[in-house]
C-alpha positions in Angstrom: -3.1 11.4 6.3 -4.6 11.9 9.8 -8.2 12.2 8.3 -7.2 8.5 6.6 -6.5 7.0 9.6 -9.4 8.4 11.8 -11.7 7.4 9.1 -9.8 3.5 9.1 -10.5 3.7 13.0 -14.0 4.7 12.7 -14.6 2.6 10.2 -13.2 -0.3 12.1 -15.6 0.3 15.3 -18.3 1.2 13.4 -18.3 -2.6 11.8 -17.5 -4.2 15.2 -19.4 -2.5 17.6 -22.9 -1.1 15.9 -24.6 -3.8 14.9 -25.3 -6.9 16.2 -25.0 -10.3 14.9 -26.6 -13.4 16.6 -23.7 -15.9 15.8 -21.0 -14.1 17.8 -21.8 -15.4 21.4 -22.4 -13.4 24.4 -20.2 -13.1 27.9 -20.6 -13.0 31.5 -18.0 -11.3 32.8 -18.3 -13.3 36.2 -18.4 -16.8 34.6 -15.3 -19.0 34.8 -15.0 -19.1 31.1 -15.5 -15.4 30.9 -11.5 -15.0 29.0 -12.1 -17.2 26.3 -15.6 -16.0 25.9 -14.5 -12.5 25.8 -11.8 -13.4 23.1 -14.1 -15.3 21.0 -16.8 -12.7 21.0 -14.3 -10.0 20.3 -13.0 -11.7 17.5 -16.3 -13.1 16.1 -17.7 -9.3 15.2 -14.3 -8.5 14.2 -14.1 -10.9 11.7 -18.1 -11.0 11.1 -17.2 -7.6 9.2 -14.0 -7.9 7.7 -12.5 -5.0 9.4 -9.2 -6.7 10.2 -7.2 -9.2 8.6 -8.6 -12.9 10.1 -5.5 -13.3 12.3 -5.1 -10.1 13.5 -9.0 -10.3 15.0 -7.3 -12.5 17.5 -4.8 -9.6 18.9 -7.0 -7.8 21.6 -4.8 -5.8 22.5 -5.0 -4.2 18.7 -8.5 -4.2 18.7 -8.9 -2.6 22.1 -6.1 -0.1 21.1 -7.8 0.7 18.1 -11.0 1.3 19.8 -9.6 3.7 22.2 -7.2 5.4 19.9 -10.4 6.6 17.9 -12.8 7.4 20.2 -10.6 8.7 23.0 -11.0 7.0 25.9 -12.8 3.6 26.7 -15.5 4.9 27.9 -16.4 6.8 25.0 -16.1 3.5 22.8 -18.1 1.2 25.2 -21.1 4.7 24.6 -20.8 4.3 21.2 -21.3 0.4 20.6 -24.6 -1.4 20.2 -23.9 -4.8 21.3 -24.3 -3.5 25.1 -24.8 -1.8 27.6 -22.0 1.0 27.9 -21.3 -0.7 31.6 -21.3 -4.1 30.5 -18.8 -3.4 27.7 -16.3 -1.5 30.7 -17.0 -4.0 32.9 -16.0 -6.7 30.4 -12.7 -4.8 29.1 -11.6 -3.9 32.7 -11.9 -7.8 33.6 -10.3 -8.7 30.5 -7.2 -6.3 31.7 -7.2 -6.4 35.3 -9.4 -8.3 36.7 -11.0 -7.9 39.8 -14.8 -7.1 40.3 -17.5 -6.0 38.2 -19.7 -3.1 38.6 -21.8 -5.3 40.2 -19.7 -6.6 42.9 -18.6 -10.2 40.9 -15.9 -11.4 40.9 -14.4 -11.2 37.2 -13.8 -14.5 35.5 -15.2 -16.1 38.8 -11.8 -15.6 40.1 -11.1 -12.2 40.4 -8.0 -12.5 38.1 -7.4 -10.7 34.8 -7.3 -12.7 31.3 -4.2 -11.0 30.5 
């Protein structure tokens, strides 16, 4: 059962986060429009591989749950995707949650505030 579900989880990141596909747009973690960017492009390669079902590629807070859940931490996932750099992909989840600065010293979302 726990081999199942690791291999659903690995699986599931593998198809979002390994390959790259031009149609799902790209973020800037500092620009004003960064949350709904960040949402969009989430759910873009979520549903570009059919690893979810459509409306549950909306729910970041599964998809960043299920990323962490299988590779352990987030910085582990953000190492293991392709879409990025490892510190673009932290410094986009951390805006997303808390807000903030990047690793850069922006301000996230232009504003410093969290999407969530």
């Amino acid at each position: 059962m726990k081999r199942s579900i690791k291999l659903l989880f690995m699986s599931f990141l593998l198809s979002i986060y390994s390959f790259s596909y031009a149609d799902c747009p790209s973020v800037d973690p500092a620009s004003p429009g960064f949350c709904d960017a960040f949402k969009a492009s989430s759910a873009c390669y979520c549903a570009s591989y059919n690893t979810l079902p459509k409306g549950k590629c909306a729910n970041m807070t599964l998809i960043y749950k299920m990323m962490v859940a299988s590779l352990g931490s987030l910085q582990r996932a953000c190492d293991w995707q392709r879409n990025t750099t490892a510190q673009e992909c932290i410094d986009d989840w951390n805006c997303y949650h808390y807000g903030g600065m990047t690793s850069t010293g922006q301000l996230c979302s232009g504003s410093g505030h969290a999407c969530v």
